[in-house]
C-alpha positions in Angstrom: 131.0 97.0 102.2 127.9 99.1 100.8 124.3 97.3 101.0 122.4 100.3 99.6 123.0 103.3 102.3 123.8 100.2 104.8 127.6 100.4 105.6 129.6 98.1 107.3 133.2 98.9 108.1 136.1 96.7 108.4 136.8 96.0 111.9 138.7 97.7 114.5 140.9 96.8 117.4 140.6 99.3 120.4 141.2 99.3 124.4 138.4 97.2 124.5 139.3 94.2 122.3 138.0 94.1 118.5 135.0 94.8 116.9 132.9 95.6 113.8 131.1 98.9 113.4 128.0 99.7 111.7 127.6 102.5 110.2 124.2 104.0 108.5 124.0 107.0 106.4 121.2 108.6 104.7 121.5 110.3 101.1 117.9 111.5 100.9 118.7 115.3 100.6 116.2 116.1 102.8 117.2 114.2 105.8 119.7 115.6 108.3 120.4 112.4 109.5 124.1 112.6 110.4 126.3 109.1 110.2 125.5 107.1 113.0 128.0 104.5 114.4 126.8 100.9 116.2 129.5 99.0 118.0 128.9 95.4 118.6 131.3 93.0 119.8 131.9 90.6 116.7 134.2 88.6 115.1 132.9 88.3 111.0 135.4 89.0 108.9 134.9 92.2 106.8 132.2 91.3 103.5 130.0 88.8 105.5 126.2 88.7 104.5 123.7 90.9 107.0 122.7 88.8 109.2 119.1 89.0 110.6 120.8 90.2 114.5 123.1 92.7 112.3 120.5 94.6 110.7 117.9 94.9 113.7 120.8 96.1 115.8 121.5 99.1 112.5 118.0 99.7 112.2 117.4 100.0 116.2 120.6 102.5 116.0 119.1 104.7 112.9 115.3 105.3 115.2 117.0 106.2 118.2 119.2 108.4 117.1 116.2 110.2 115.6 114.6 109.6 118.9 111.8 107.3 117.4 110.9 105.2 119.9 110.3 102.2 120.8 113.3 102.2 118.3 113.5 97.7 118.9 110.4 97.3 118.5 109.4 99.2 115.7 113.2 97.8 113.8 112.2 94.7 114.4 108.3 95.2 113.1 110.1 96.5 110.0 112.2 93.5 109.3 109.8 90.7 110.6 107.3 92.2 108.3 110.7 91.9 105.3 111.6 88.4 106.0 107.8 87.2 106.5 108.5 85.7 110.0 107.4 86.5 113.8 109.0 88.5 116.1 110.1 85.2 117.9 111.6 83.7 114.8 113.6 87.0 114.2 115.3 87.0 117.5 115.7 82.8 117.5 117.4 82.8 114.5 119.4 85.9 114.4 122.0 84.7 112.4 120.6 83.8 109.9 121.9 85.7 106.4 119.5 87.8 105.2 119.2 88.2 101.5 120.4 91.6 99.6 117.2 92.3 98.0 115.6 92.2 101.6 118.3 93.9 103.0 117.2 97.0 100.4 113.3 96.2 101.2 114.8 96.9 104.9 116.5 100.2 104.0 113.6 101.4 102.2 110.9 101.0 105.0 113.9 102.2 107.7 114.0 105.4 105.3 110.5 105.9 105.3 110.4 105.3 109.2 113.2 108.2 109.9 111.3 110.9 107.4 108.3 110.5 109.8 105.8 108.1 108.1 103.4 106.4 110.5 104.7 102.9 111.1 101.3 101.3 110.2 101.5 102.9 106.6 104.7 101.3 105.9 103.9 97.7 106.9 100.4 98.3 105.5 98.8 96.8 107.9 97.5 97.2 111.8 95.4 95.6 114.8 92.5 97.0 116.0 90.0 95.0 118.4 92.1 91.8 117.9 91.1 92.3 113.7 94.5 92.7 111.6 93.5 95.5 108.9 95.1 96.8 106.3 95.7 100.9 106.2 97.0 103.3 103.6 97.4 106.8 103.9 93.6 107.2 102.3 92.5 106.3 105.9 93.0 107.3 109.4 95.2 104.8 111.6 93.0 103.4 114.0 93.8 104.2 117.7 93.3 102.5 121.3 91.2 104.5 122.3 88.6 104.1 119.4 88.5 100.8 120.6 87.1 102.1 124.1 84.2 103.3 121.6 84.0 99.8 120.2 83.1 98.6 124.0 80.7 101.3 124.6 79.0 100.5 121.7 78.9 97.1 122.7 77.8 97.5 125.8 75.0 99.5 124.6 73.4 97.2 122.4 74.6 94.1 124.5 70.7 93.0 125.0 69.5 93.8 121.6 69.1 90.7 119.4 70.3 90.7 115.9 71.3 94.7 116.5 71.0 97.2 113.3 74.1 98.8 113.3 75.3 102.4 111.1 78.8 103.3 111.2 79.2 106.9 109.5 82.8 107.8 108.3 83.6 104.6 108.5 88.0 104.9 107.2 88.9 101.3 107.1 86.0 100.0 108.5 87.5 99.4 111.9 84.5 100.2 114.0 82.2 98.6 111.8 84.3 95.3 111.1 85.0 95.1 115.2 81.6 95.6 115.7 80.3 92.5 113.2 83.0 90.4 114.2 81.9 90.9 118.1 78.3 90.0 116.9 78.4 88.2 114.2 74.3 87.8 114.0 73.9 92.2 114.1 73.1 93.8 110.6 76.4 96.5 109.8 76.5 98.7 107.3 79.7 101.0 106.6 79.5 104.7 104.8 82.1 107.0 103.6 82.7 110.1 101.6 86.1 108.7 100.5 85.9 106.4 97.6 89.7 105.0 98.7 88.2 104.2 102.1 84.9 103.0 100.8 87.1 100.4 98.7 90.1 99.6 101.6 86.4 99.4 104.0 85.2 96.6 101.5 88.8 94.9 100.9 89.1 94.6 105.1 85.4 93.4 105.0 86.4 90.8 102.8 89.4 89.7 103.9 88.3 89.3 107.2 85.2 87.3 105.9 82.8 89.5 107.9 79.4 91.0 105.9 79.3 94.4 105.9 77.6 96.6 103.7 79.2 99.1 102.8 77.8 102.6 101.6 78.8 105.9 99.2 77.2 108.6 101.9 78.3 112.1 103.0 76.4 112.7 106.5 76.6 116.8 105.6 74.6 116.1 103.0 70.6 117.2 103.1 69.4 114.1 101.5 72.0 111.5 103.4 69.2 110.1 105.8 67.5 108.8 102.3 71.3 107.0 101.6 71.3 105.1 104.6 69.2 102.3 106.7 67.0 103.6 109.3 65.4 101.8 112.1 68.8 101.0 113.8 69.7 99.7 117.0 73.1 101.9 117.1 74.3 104.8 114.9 78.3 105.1 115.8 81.0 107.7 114.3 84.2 108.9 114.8 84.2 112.0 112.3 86.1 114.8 112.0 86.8 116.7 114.9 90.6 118.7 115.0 89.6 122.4 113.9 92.0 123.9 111.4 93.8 125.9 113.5 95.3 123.1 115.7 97.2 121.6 112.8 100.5 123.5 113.8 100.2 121.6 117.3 99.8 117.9 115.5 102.7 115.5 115.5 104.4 115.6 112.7 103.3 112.0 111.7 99.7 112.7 111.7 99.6 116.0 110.4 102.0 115.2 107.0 100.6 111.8 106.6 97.4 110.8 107.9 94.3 112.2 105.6 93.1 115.8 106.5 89.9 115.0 105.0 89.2 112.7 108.3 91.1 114.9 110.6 89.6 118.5 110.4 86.5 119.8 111.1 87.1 123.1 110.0 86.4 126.4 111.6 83.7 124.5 113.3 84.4 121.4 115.5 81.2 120.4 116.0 79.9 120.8 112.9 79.8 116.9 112.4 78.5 115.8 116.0 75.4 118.8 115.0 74.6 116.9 112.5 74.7 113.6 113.5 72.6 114.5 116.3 70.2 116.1 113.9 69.8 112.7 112.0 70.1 110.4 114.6 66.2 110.3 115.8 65.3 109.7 112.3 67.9 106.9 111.7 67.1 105.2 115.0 64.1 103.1 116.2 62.5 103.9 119.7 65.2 102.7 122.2 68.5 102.7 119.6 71.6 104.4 121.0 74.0 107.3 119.6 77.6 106.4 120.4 80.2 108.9 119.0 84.1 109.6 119.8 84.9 113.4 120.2 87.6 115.8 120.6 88.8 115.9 124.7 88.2 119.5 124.7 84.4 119.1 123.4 82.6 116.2 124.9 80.9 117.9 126.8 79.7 119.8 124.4 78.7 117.2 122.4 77.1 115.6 125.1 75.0 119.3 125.4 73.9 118.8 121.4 73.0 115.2 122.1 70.8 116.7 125.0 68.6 118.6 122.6 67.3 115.4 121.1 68.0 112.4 122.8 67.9 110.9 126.3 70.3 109.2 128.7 73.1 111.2 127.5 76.4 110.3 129.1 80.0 111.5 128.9 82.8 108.9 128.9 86.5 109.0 129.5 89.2 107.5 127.2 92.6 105.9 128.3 94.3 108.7 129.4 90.8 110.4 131.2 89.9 112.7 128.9 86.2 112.7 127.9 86.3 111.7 124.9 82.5 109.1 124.4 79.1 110.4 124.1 76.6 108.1 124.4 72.6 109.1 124.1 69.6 106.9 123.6 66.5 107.4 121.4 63.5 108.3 123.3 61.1 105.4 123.9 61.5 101.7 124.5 63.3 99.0 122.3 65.7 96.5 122.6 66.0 93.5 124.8 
């Protein structure tokens, strides 16, 4: 029986007693996904409806044997996400029938999975800072380790009332929407060069029912500091920082999928931090705080740039203890 390139053959009697095989086979010619072959011990007779079980066992089968792992977890992501119920619900009612035009949904997002698109892309959606927030392939997927930058920042202005807050290259807004939601009193605003981000930015924004302003601004530009507040408590970014030439060494996932626009920095990987640290004591009042995520090869290099014009500079380490945080302060007092 054929649900789209879903196969289920009739079932077998072996050594081992009898069972029902699964097999999946992709047609996209550009795939060289070979047939695979699950084995589960089962007694449905042959033209029974997937069941809910069925399919997260196929799908689990598919990732793994393109060694996409955690192959479970992200299977059952997919199909939770289909049938509109929580992980729990999946695996408590796992026989339930599920219907052929899910089962094809299914297929379609396990297709996607196995050519290499980022999982977040196909549900459309992912968590950052305990926010749920939608992404598309206009914006960069928001990572753990951003949120480290989130907590810096944080920390930074923790005794600053009613903070003035500037995140530049702001993607889907996550920093900026993390930030309001952590203090919901602070005054955030959100720029971009991307129109498509500006727009997902204001659609997260809204969704989540958090004010944020957001801003058309490119911080390259000569007149940007005339496009954006000043007098802030925090200026925070996470620009672009790969160069060009380490494209070839990117996972396939984020080199094909995610945008190059907020991945490369060009010949020059610190063209971005140069000039944020050129702006920044313009932007910020006596006291504010620079907070900005870098490359682990060039914090402290960063943190060298932020020398030049701010105080307090300090390098930070990510998850894995790479330095990837520069913080700086404005000269002068403020806050508290």
């Amino acid at each position: 029986m054929q649900r789209g390139g879903l196969f289920l053959d009739s079932r077998i009697r072996g050594n081992d007693g009898e069972r029902t095989v699964y097999r999946i086979t992709e047609t996209c010619p550009e795939l060289t996904l070979s047939t695979l072959t699950l084995s589960t011990s089962a007694n449905d007779p042959e033209g029974r409806p997937w069941t809910r079980r069925r399919l997260l066992e196929a799908g689990t089968a598919a990732l793994q044997r393109r060694r996409i792992e955690p192959a479970r977890r992200q299977a059952a992501w997919m199909l939770a996400e289909v049938l509109g119920c929580t992980h729990a619900q999946l695996l408590a009612y796992g026989e339930q029938p599920v219907p052929e035009a899910a089962v094809a949904v299914f297929e379609a997002m396990l297709t996607r999975r196995l050519r290499g698109e980022p999982l977040q892309y196909i549900l459309g959606h992912t968590d950052f800072f305990g926010l749920r927030l939608r992404v598309t392939p206009a914006v960069l997927i928001p990572r753990p380790e951003t949120e480290q930058v989130v907590e810096a920042a944080l920390e930074a202005v923790e005794g600053v009332a009613r903070p003035r807050i500037l995140d530049v290259g702001t993607g889907s807004g996550c920093i900026a929407l993390a930030l309001k939601h952590a203090r919901p009193e602070a005054a955030v605003w959100a720029c971009d060069v991307s129109p498509e981000a500006l727009a997902l930015a204001a659609e997260n924004a809204a969704t989540l029912e958090l004010e944020v302003t957001v801003l058309a601004a490119d911080v390259l530009a000569p007149d940007v500091v005339d496009r954006v507040p000043a007098d802030l408590d925090l200026l925070i970014s996470n620009p672009p920082y790969i160069p060009d030439a380490e494209a070839v060494t990117l996972e396939r996932e984020v080199r094909d999928y995610e945008p190059a626009l907020a991945l490369f920095s060009g010949d020059d990987p610190l063209r971005f931090y140069r000039r944020l640290v050129a702006v920044a004591p313009r932007l910020l009042r006596p006291g504010g705080w620079l907070v900005l995520e870098t490359h682990a090869d060039f914090g402290e290099a960063v943190a060298a740039l932020a020398r030049t014009a701010l105080d307090e500079v300090q390098v930070r380490r990510d998850l894995a203890g790479r330095h990837r945080i520069v913080v700086a302060r404005q000269p002068g007092s403020g806050g508290g």
